[in-house]
C-alpha positions in Angstrom: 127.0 -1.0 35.5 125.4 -0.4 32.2 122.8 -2.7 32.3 121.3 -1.6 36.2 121.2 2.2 34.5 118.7 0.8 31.5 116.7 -1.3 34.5 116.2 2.1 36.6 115.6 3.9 33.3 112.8 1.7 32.1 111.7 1.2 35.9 111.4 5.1 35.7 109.8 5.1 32.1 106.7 2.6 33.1 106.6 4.7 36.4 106.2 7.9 34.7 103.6 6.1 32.2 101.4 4.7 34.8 101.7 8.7 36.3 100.3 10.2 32.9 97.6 7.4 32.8 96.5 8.1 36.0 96.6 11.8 35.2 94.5 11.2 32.2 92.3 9.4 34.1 91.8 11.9 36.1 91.0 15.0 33.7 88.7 12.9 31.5 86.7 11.8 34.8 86.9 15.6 36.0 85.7 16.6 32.3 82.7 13.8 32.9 81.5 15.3 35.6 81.7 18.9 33.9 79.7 17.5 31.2 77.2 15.8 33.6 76.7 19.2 35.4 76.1 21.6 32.3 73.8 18.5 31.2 71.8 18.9 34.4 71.6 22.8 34.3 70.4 22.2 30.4 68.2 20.2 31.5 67.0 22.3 34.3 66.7 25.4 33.1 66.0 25.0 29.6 63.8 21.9 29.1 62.0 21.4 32.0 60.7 25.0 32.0 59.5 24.3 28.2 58.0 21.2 29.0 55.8 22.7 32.5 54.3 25.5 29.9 53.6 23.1 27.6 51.9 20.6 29.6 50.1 23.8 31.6 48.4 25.5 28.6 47.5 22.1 27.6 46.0 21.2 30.5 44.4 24.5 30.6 42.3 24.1 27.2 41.4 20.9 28.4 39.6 22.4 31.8 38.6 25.6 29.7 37.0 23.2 27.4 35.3 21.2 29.9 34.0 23.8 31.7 32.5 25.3 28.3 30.7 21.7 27.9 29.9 20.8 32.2 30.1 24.1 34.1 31.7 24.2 37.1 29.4 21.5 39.0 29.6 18.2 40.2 30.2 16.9 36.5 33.1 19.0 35.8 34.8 17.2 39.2 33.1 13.7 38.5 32.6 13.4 34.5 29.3 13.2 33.0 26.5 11.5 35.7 24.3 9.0 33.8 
């Protein structure tokens, strides 16, 4: 009688482990996606924004600049006509 009490313990034991490991499983994928999302909104809010007004003022010197040099003609659209 012993002996099939320590088989359902251990059968218990390993069924409760495999429980917690699929538990564990489970919160570290729940926290991966948690991190994915405040990645995203980082991303989202913070950089792209920077990186738009960055790339727009320097786009905007450029076009100020060639203006200054063309005008606004057909060479400011097409380059400089040789």
């Amino acid at each position: 009688m012993p002996r099939s009490v320590a088989s359902l313990d251990s059968i218990s034991l390993s069924s409760d482990n495999s429980y917690d490991i699929e538990e564990e499983e489970r919160i570290a994928e729940q926290e991966w996606n948690e991190s994915m999302a405040q990645l995203q909104q980082l991303v989202s809010f913070i950089l792209l924004p920077i990186l738009g007004r960055w790339l727009g003022r320097k786009w905007s010197y450029w076009a100020y600049a060639r203006y200054l040099r063309f005008g606004l003609g057909k060479s400011f659209f097409l380059g400089e006509q040789r």
